[in-house]
C-alpha positions as CSV (number, residue, x, y, z in Angstrom):
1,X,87.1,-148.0,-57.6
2,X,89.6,-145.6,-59.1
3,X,87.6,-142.8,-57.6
4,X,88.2,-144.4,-54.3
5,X,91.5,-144.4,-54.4
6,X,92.1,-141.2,-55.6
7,X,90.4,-139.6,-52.2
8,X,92.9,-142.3,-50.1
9,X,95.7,-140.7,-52.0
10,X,94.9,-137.7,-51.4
11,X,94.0,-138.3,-47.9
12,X,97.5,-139.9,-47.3
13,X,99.5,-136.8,-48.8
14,X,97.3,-134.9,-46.1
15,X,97.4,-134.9,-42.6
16,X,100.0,-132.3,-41.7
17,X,99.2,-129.2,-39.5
18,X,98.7,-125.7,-40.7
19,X,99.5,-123.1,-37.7
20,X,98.7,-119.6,-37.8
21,X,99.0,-117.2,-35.0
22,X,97.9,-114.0,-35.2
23,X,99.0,-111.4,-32.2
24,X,97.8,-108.5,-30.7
25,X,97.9,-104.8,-31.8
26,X,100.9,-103.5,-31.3
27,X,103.1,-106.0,-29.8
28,X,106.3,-106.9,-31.2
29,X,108.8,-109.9,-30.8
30,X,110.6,-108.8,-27.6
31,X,113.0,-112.5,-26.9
32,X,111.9,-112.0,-23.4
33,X,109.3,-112.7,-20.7
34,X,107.2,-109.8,-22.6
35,X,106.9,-111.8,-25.4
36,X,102.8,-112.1,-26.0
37,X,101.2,-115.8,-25.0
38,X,101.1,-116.2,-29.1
39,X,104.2,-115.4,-29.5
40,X,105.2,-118.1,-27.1
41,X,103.6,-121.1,-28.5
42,X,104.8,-120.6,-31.8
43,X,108.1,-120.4,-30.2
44,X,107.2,-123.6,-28.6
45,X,106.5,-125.4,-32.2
46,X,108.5,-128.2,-34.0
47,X,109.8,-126.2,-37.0
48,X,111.8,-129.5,-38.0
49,X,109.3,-131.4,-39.3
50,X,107.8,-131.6,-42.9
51,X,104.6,-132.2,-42.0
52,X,103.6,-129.0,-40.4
53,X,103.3,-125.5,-41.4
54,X,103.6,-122.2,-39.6
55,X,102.8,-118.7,-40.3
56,X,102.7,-115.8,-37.6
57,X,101.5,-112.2,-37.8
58,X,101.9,-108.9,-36.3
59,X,97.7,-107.8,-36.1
60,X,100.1,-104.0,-35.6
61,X,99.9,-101.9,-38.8
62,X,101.2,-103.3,-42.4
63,X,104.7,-101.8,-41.7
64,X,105.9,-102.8,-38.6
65,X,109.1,-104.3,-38.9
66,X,110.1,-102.7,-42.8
67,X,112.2,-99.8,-41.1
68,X,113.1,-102.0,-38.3
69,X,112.3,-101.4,-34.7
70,X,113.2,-97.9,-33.8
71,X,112.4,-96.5,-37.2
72,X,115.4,-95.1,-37.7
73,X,115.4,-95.0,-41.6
74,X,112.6,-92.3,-41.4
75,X,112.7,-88.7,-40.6
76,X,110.8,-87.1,-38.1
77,X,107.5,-86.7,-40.0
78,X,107.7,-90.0,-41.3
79,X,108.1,-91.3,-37.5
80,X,105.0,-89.0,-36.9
81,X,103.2,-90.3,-39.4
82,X,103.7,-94.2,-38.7
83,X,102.9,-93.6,-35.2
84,X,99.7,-91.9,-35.8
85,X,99.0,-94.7,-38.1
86,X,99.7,-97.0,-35.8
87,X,97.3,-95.2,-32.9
88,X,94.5,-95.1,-35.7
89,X,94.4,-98.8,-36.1
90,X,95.2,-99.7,-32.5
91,X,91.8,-97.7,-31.7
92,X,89.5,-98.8,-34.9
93,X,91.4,-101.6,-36.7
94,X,91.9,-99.6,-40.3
95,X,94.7,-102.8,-41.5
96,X,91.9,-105.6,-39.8
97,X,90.9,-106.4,-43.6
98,X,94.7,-107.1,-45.1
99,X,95.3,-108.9,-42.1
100,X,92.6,-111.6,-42.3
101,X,93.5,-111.4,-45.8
102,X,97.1,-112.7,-45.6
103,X,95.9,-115.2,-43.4
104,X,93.3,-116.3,-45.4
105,X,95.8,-116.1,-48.1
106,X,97.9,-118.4,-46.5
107,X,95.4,-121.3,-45.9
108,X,94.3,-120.9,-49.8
109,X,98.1,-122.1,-50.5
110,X,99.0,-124.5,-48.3
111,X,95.9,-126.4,-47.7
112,X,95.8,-129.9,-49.0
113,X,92.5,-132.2,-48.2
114,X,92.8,-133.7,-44.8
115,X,95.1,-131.7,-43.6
116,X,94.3,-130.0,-39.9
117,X,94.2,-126.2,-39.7
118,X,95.3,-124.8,-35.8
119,X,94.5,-121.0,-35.2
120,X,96.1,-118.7,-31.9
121,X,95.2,-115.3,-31.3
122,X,95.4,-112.7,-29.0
123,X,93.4,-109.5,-28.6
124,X,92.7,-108.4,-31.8
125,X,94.7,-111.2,-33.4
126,X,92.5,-113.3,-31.3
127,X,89.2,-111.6,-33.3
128,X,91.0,-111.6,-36.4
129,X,91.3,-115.7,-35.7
130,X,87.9,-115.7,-35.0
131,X,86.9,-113.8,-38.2
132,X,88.8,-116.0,-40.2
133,X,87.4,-119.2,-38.6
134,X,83.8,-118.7,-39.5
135,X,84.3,-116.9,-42.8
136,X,86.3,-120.1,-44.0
137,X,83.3,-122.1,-42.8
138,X,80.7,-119.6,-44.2
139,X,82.6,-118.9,-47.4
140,X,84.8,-121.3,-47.9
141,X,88.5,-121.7,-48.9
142,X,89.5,-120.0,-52.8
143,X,91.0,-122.0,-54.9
144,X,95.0,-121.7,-55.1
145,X,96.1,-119.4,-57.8
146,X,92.8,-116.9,-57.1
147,X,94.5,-114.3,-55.1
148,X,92.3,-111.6,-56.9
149,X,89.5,-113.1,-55.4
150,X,90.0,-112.9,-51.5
151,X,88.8,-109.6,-51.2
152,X,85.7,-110.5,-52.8
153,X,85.1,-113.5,-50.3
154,X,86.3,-111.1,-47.7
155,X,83.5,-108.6,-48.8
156,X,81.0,-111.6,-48.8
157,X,81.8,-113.1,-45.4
158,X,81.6,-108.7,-43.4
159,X,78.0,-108.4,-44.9
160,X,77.2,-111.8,-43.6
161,X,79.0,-110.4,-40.1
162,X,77.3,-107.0,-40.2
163,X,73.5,-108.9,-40.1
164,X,74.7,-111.0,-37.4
165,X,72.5,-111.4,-34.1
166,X,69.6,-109.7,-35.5
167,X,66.4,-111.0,-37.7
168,X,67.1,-111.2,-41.2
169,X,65.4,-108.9,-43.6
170,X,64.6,-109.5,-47.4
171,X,68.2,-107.8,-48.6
172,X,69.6,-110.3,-45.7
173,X,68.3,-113.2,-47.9
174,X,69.1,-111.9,-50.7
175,X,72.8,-111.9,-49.9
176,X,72.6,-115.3,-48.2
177,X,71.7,-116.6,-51.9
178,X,74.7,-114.6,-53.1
179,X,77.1,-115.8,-50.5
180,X,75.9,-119.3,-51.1
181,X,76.4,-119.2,-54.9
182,X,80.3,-117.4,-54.0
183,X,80.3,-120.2,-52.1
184,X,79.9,-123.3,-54.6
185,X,81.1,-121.2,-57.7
186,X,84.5,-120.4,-56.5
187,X,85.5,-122.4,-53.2
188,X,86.6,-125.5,-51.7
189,X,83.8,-126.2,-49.1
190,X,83.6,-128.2,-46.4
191,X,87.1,-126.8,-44.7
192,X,86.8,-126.0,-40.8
193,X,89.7,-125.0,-38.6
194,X,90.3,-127.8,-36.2
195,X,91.1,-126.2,-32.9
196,X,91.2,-122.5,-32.0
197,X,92.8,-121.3,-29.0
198,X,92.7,-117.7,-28.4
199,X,93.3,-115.3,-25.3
200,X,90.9,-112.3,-24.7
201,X,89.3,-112.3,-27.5
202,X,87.8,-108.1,-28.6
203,X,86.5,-106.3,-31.3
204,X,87.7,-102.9,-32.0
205,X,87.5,-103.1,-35.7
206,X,85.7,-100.0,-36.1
207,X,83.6,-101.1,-39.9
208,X,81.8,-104.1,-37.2
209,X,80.7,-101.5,-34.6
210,X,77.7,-99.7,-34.8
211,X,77.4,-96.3,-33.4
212,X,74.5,-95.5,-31.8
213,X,73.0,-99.0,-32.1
214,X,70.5,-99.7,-29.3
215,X,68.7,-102.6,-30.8
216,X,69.4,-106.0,-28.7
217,X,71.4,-108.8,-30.0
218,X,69.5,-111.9,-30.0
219,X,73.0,-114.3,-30.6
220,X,76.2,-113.4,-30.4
221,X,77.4,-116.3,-32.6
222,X,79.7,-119.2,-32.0
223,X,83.1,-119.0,-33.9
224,X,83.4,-122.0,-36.0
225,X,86.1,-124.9,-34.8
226,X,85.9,-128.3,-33.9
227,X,87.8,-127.2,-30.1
228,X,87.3,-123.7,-29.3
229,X,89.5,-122.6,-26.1
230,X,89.1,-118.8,-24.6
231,X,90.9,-117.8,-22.0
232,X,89.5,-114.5,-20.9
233,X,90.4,-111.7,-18.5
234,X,88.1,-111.1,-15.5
235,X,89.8,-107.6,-14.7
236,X,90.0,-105.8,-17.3
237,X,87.9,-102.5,-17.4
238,X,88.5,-100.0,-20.9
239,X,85.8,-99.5,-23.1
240,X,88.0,-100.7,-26.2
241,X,88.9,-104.1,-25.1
242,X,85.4,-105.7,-24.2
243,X,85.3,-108.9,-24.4
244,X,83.8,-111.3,-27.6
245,X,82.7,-114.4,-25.3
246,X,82.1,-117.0,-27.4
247,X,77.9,-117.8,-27.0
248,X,75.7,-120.7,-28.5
249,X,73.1,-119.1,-31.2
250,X,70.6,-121.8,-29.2
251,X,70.5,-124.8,-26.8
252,X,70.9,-126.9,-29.3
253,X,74.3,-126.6,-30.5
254,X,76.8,-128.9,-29.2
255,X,80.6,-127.5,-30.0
256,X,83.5,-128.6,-27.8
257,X,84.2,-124.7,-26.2
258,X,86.0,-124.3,-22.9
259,X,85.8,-120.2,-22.1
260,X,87.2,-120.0,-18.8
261,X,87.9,-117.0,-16.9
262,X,91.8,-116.1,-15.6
263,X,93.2,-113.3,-13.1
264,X,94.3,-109.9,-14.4
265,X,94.0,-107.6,-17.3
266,X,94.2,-107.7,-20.8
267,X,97.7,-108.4,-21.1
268,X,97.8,-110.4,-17.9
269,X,96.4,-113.1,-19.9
270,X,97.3,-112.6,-23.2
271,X,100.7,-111.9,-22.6
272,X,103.2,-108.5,-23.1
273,X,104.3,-107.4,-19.4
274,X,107.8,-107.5,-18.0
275,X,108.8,-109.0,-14.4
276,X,108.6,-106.3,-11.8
277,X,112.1,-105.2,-10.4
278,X,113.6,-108.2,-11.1
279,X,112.0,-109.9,-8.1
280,X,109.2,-112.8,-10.1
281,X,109.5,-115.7,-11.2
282,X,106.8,-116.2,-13.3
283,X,103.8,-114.1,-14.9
284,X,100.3,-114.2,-14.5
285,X,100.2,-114.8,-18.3
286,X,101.7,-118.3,-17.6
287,X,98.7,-119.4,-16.0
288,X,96.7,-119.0,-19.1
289,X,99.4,-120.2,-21.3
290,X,99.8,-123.5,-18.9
291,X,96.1,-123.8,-19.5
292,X,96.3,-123.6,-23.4
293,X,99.2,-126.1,-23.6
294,X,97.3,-128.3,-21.8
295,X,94.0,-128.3,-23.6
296,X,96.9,-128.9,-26.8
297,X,98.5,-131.7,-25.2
298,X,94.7,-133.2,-24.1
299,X,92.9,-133.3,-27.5
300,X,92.2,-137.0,-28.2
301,X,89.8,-137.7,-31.1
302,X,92.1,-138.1,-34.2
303,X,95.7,-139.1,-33.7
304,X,96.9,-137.5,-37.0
305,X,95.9,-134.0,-35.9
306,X,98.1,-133.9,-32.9
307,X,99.7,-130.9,-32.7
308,X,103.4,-131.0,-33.4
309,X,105.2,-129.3,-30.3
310,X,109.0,-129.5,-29.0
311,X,108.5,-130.7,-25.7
312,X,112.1,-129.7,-25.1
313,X,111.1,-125.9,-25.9
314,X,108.2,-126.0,-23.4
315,X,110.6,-127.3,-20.8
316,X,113.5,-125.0,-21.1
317,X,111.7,-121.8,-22.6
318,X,113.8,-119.0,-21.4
319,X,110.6,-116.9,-21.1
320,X,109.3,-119.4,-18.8
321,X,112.0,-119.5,-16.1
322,X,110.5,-121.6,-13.5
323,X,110.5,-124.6,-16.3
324,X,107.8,-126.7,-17.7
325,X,106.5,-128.6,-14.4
326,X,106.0,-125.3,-12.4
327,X,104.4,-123.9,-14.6
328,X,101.6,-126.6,-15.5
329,X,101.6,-126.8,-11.3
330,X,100.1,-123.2,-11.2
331,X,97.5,-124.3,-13.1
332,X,97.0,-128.1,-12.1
333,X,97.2,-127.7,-8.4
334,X,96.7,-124.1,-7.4
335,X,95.8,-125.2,-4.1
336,X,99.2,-126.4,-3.6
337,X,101.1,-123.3,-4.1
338,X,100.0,-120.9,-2.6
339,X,103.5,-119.5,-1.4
340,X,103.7,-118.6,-4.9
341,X,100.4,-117.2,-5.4
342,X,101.3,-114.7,-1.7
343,X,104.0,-113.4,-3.5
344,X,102.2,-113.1,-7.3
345,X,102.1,-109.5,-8.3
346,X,98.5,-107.9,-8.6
347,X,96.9,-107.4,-11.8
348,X,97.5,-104.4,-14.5
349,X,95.1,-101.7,-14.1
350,X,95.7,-99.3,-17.4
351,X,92.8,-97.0,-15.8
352,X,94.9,-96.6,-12.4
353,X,97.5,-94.3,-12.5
354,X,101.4,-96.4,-11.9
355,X,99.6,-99.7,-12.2
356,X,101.1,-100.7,-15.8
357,X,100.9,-97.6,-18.6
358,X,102.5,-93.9,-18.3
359,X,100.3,-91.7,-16.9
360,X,99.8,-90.2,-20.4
361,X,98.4,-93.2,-21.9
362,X,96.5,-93.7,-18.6
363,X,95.1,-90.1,-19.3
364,X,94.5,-91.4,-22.6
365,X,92.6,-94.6,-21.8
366,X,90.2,-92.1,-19.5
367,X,89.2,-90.0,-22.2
368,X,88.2,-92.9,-24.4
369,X,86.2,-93.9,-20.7
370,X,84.6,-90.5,-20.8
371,X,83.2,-89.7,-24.1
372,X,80.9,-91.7,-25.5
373,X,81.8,-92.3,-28.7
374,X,81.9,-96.5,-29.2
375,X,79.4,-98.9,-28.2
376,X,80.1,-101.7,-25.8
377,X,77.6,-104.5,-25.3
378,X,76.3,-105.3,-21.7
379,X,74.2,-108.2,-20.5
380,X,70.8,-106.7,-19.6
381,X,68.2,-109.4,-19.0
382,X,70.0,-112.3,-20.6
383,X,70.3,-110.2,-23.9
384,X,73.2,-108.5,-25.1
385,X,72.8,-104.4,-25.2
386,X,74.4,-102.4,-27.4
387,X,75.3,-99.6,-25.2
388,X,77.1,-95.9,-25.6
389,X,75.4,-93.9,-23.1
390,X,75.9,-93.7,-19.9
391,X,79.9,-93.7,-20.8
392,X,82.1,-96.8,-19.8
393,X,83.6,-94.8,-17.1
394,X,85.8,-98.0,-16.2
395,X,83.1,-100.4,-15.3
396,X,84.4,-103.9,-14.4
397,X,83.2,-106.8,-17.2
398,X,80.3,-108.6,-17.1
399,X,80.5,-112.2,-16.2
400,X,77.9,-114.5,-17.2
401,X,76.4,-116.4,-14.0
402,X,77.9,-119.8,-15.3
403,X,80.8,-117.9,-16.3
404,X,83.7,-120.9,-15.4
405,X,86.5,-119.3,-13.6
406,X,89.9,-120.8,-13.0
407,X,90.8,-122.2,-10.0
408,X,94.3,-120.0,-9.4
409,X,91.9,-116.7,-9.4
410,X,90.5,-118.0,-6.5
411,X,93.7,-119.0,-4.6
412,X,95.0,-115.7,-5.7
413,X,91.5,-113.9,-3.6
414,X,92.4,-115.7,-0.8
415,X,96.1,-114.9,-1.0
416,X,95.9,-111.6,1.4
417,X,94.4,-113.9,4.2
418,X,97.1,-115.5,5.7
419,X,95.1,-117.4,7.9
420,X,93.2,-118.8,5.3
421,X,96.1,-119.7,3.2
422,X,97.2,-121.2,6.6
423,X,94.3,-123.4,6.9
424,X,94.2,-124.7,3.3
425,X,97.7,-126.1,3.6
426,X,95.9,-128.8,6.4
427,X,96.0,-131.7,5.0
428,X,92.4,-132.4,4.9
429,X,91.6,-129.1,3.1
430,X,93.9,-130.2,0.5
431,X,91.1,-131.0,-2.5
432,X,90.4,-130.3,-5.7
433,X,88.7,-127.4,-6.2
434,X,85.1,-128.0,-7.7
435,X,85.5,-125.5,-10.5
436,X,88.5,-127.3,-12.0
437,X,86.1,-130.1,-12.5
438,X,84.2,-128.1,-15.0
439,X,87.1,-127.5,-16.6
440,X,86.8,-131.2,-18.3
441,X,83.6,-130.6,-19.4
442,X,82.4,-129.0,-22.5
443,X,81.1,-125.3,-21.4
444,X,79.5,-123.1,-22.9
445,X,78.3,-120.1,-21.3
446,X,75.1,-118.6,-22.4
447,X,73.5,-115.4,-22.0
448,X,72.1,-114.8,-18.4
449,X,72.2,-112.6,-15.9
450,X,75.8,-111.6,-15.2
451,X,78.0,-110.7,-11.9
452,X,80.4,-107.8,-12.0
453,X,84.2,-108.8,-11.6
454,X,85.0,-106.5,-8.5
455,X,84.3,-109.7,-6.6
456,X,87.1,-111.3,-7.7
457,X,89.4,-108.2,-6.2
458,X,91.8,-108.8,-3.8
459,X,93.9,-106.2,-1.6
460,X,96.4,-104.0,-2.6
């Protein structure tokens, strides 16, 4: 009986929320519309409240605000120096270890039994969520006060990565046993993050990539969460920022995963671009973001977990101009906006010259196209191919054929055509479209044969 009430006590000092969001290489806290998706929500919650904890990371270098933002308290070579650093890890992810680390470090500390764990991520930060999902499931959660030992669990959990998606050989067994003893030695188990939202999901973390690899992956594993939301970009085309779909291992699994597909590139969905001349009123990150508060605001199975937001924030946001209720419209009702959609900008293109980068970088991002130097995966006979030869050469993503896309891409494709546009405003072609109908359903999108994204073009 005493036992008993011991695990209700414990339970009732549980129950809060612990929030980390983890953001994408390189960005930085801007206090404008070029603030990052991540960067956003955590803006948008309740930091009055006892009962929830925040913590948000730069996934940009282990220095990035410690000489503050123009670096002016270092010389020249030092400035050098920080930037190259900076390039390094933006192109192979050389601080990807201290960053799940912190993160991990953070959970180890606050966690109490019962209490909910929410994870947002984008880009990189989005993989390094990811990461940190399924090694707390795999692992488990240290004990607090055994700092020393993260990297150790750390090590554990990227040997368990590094033999994903492939059949397991004796020394594979043989470190199952010893991630399993780790396991019950030295951690808490039974922890799992309870929702994970995350935009464009990639891996450039250049210790998870194998060169030269031509074997097939037979799985490219589920992250771990009880709600998994991806929103991922259909137009994006560099090498470095393919995207980590989230696939069942087999038909058997049942996880509550929504992956749907949103216009633009990389940062079009994740967040980071400015308004254009002055002339928008709202980004085509807002759609995605609209999306992800929604699938917040929706979750239903256990009261206590709800997410603790300040409705106020999400209404009057000054990165979101047009307010709260225009916003959720672009992604509700597409179909019933379409004079916003005419006059939406087109996506980023890094690979085309004046369409979003310098034409440096730009000059940059085709040299990384050219050689072939990392390996992408490509859907090749519903198996995913590790691939570095023929080069990228910006090819447009694969999408899986049950791939869900968002109904505002196709509004946006049908923008150009103003007779089209003319005839959906009848009021008998104003219906919902079918796809947002899948968007209540639990998807999943397994490996089959995949479409390219150039259908989903539109004019210039």
């Amino acid at each position: 009986m005493g036992h008993k009430k011991d695990e209700k006590k414990k339970k009732k000092k549980g129950g809060r929320r612990l929030v980390l969001c983890f953001d994408g290489t390189g960005n930085r806290f801007n206090a404008d519309e070029s603030d990052t998706n991540v960067m956003k929500i955590y803006e948008m919650l309740d930091r009055q409240t006892d009962r929830q904890y925040e913590y948000y990371q730069l996934v940009a270098g282990i220095g990035t605000f410690t000489t503050g933002s123009s670096g002016s308290a270092l010389g020249f070579f030092g400035r050098m120096k920080e930037k190259f650093e900076t390039i390094l890890d933006q192109a192979i992810g050389t601080t990807f270890q201290y960053h799940v680390c912190k993160g991990y470090e953070f959970i180890m500390r606050y966690y109490k039994p019962g209490d909910y764990i929410y994870f947002f991520g984008f880009s990189r930060g989005a993989y390094t969520a990811r990461f940190l999902s399924e090694m707390i499931d795999v692992v488990g959660v240290l004990s607090k006060g055994n700092e020393e030992m993260i990297r150790f669990a750390y090590a554990t959990f990227a040997e368990y990565i590094k033999a994903s998606g492939r059949e397991p050989t004796a020394d594979d067994l043989k470190k199952k046993s010893y991630r399993d003893s780790f396991k019950n030695t030295f951690c808490r188990p039974d922890i799992k993050v309870y929702f994970l939202g995350i935009f464009d999901c990639v891996n450039s973390v250049g210790q998870f990539e194998v060169p030269f690899r031509r074997a097939p992956y037979h799985f490219t594993s589920t992250p771990s969460a009880v709600h998994i939301r991806h929103a991922v970009s259909i137009h994006e085309r560099r090498l470095k920022f393919k995207p980590k779909l989230c696939l069942y291992k087999d038909s058997s699994d049942t996880v509550d995963l929504k992956e749907v597909w949103f216009a633009g590139n990389h940062c079009d969905v994740g967040g980071g671009e400015k308004y254009e001349h002055g002339q928008q009123e709202h980004l085509l990150s807002d759609t995605p973001l609209a999306w992800m508060i929604d699938e917040i605001l929706a979750l239903d199975d256990d009261p206590d977990a709800k997410l603790c937001l300040d409705m106020s924030s999400i209404a009057n946001s000054g990165h979101l101009h047009a307010g709260h209720e225009r916003l959720m419209q672009l992604h509700r009702n597409p179909e019933k906006c379409h004079h916003e959609v005419v006059n939406a900008r087109r996506p980023h293109d890094y690979l085309t010259y004046g369409r979003g980068e310098g034409w440096l970088m730009t000059t940059l991002w085709w040299v990384i196209e050219i050689l072939p130097l990392f390996t992408r995966l490509e859907l090749e006979h519903g198996r995913w191919i590790p691939r570095y030869w023929p080069p990228n050469l910006g090819a447009s993503r694969d999408l899986p054929d049950d791939a869900v896309v968002h109904p505002s891409v196709q509004a946006m494709h049908h923008a150009n055509d103003p007779l089209r546009v003319a005839r959906s405003l009848l009021p008998w072609n104003l219906k919902k479209p079918a796809s947002i109908d899948l968007l209540g359903t639990s998807v999943g999108t397994k490996v089959r044969e995949s479409r390219g994204a150039h259908q989903w073009a539109w004019g210039e």
